[in-house]
C-alpha positions in Angstrom: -8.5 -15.1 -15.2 -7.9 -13.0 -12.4 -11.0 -11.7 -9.8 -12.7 -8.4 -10.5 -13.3 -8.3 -6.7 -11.3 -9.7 -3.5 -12.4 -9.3 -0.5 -9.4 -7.9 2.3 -11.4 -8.7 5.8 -14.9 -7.4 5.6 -13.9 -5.3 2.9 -15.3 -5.8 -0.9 -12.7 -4.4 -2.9 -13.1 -3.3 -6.5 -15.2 -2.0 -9.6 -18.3 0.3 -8.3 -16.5 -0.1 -4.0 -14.9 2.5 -2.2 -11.4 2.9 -2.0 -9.4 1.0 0.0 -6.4 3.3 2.1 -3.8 1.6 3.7 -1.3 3.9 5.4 2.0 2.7 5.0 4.0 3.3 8.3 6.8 0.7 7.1 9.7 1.2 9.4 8.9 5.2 9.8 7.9 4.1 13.8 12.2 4.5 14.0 12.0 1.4 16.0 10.0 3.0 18.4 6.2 1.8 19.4 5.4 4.9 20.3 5.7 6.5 17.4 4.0 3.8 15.9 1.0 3.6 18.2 0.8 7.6 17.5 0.7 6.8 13.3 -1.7 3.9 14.4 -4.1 7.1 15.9 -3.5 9.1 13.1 -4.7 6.5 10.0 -7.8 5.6 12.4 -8.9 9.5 12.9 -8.4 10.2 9.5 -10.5 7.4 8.4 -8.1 5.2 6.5 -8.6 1.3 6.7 -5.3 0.0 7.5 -1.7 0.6 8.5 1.3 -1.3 7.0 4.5 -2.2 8.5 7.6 -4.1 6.8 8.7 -7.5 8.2 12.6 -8.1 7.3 14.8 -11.3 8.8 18.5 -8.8 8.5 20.7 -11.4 8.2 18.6 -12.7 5.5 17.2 -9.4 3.6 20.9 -7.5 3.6 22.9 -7.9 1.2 26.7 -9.8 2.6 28.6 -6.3 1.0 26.5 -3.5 3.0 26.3 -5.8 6.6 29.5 -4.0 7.9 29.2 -0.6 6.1 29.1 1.9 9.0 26.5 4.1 9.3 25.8 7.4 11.4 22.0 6.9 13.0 20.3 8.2 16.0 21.7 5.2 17.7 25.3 6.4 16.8 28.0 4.8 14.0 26.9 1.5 14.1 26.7 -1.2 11.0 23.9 -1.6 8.5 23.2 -4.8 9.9 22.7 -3.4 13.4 20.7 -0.8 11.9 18.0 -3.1 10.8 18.1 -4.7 13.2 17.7 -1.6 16.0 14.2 -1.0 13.3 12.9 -4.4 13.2 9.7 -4.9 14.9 9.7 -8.8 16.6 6.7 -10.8 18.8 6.4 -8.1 21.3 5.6 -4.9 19.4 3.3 -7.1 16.6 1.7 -8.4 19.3 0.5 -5.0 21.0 0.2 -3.7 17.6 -2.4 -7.0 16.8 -3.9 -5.9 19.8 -4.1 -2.0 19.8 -5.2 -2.3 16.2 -8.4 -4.2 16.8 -9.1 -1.8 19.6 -10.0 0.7 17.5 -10.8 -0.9 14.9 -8.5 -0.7 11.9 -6.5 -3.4 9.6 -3.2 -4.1 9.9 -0.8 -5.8 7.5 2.8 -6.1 6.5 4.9 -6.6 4.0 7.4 -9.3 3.9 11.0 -9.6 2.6 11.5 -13.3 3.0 10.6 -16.8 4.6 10.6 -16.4 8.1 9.2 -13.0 7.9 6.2 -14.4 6.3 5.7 -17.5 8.7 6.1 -14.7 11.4 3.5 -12.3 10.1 1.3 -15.2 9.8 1.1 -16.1 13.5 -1.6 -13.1 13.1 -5.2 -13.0 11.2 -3.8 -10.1 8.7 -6.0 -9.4 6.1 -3.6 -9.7 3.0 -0.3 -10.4 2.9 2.2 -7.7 0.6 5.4 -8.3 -1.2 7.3 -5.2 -2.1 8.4 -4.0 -5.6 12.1 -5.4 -4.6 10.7 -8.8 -4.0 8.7 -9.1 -7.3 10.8 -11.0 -9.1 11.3 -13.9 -6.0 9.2 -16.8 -7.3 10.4 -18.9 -4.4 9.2 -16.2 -2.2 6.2 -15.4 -4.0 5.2 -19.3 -4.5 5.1 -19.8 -0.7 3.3 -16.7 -0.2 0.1 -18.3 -2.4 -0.1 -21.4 -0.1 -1.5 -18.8 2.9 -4.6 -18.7 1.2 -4.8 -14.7 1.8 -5.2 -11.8 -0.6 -1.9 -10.9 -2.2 -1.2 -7.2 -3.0 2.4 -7.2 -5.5 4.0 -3.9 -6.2 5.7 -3.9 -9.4 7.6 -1.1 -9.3 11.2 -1.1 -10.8 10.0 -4.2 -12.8 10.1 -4.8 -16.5 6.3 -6.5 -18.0 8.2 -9.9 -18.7 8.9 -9.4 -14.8 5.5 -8.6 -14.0 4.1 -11.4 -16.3 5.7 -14.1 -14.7 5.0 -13.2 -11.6 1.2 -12.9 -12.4 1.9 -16.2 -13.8 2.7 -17.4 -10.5 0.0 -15.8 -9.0 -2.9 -16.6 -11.3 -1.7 -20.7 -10.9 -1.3 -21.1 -7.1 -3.8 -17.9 -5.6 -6.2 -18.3 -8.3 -6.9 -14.5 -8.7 -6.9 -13.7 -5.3 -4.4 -10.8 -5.9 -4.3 -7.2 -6.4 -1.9 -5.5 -8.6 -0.3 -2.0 -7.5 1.5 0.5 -10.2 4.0 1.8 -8.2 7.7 4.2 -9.5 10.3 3.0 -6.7 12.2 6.6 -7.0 11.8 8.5 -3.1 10.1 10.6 -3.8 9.4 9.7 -7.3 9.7 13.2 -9.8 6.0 13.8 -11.6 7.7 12.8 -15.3 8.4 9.5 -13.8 5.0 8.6 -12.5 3.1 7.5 -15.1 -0.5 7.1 -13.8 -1.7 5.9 -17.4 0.2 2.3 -16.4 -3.0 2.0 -14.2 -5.2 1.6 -17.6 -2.2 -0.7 -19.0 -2.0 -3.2 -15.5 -6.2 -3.2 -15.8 -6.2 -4.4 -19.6 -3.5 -6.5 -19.5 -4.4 -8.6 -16.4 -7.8 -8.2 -16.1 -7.2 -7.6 -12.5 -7.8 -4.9 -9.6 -5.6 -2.8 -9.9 -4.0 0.2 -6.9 -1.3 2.8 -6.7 1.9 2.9 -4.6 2.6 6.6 -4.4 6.1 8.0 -2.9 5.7 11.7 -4.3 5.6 15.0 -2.6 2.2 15.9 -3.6 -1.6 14.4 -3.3 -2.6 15.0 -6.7 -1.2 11.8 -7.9 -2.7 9.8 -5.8 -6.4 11.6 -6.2 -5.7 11.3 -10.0 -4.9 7.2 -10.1 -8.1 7.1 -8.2 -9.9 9.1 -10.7 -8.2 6.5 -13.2 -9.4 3.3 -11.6 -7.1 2.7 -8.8 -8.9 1.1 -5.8 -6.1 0.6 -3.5 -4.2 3.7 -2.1 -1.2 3.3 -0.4 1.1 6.2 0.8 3.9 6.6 3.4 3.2 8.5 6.5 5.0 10.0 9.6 4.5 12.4 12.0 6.9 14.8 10.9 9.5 15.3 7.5 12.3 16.2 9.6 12.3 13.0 11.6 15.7 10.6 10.8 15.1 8.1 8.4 15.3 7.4 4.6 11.4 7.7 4.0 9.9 10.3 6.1 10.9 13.0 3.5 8.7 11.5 0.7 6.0 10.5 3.5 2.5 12.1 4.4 2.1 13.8 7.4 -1.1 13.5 9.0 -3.0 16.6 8.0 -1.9 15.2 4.4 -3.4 12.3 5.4 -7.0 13.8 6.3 -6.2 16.4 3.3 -6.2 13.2 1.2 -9.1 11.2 2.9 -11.2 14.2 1.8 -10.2 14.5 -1.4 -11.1 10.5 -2.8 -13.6 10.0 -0.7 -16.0 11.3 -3.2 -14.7 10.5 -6.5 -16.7 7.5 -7.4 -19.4 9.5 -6.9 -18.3 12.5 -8.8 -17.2 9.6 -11.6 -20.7 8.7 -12.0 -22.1 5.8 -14.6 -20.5 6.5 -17.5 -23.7 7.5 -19.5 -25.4 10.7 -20.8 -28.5 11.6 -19.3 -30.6 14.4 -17.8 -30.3 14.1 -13.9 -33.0 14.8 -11.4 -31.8 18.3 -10.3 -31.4 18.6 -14.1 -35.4 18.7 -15.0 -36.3 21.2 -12.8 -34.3 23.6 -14.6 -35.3 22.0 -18.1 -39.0 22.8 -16.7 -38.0 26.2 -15.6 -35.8 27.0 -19.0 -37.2 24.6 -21.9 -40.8 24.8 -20.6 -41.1 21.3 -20.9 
């Protein structure tokens, strides 16, 4: 039986804890630290906990039929392969990005897309490791990523529940609970029919585990509604700007979304209450003043 609670670095994550918000930059930085040091600023002054990058080996994570398909990017008409390659972050940038992070403080973590991305993200004390939606049904991939001994977080988007059952199998035999579960719909950005918050309740009863939301739609409401439902991991795309080249930007917050959001969950477990009927404090001074008693 999975863990009602894990603990991602000094953070108790869970029934009755805050929310944990983790900022997914992912390969929105364009190859560029700059931009990622800026999206690094922007998580930390609007109070979210951690930023999230993608780790990729390209020869390994693209597929043989797309490494020579030409495309047009800021870089000119170059291959696929090149492409990821010209966004890949290597030793340098994680390095500053190790270091700049704990400056501030916030958590940083990545997810990984194979092997040697995971040995590589390892060489640094992240907090929890992620495997993406796409990589959900890698049991190689998923098996080695249990021997870290770190908090997993799975997406399970564009996964049927036999998919998502054997990969808890996995998980519940080699991390022994030490996971966290995220409903996520892999459509960018992902239309409001298809979104289906109500698959938090399902993941919850069916796993027994904690459970988080993987948003990629325009709008905050989602997200402030899967938190109202239980969710307590957020993650959300951001860049600085929609109009920026790049596949996810356009389904991405931008960072007064970002504090817009903040705002809007910060309070919910409060505003959620305990669950039970009764007369509140406030509440019995204006019984005195209305009932007389």
């Amino acid at each position: 039986m999975a863990n009602k609670k894990i603990i991602i670095g000094e953070r108790l994550i869970g029934d009755n804890e805050p929310v944990f918000m983790i900022a997914e930059i992912g390969i929105n930085h364009n190859g560029s630290i700059q931009i990622a040091k800026k999206l690094i600023d922007a998580a930390f002054a609007c109070n979210w906990h951690c930023v999230k990058f993608q780790k990729r080996t390209p020869e390994i994570c693209v597929p043989d039929h797309q490494k020579e398909v030409l495309r047009e990017t800021p870089w000119g008409k170059i291959t696929y392969l090149e492409y990821r390659y010209k966004v890949e972050f290597n030793e340098k940038e994680y390095s500053y990005i190790d270091r700049y992070c704990k400056e501030k403080p916030i958590y940083w973590a990545a997810s990984i897309w194979d092997t040697p991305s995971l040995e590589f993200i390892l060489k640094y004390d992240v907090p929890f490791i992620k495997i993406p939606s796409a990589k959900l049904t890698d049991r190689e991939l998923l098996r080695e990523t249990t021997s870290c001994a770190k908090p997993i977080i799975l997406s399970t988007g564009m996964s049927t529940i036999e998919e998502v059952d054997e990969a808890v199998d996995i998980l519940e035999k080699y991390s022994k609970g030490n996971y966290i579960l995220m409903h996520t719909n892999s459509t960018y950005p992902t239309p409001d029919e298809e979104i289906n918050l109500l698959a938090i309740n399902f993941l919850r009863e069916r796993y027994k585990c904690v459970i988080g939301y993987s948003g990629h739609e325009y709008d905050l409401e989602p997200t402030v509604v899967a938190v109202a439902l239980g969710a307590k991991v957020i993650e959300r795309h951001v860049t600085l700007s929609h109009s920026m080249w790049g596949s996810d930007h356009f389904a991405s917050l931008e960072v007064h979304g970002m504090d817009m959001l903040y705002k809007r969950i910060r309070n919910i477990d409060i505003i959620l209450g305990e669950g039970t009927k009764k007369i509140t404090q406030k509440e019995m001074e204006v019984r005195k003043r209305l009932k007389g008693y």
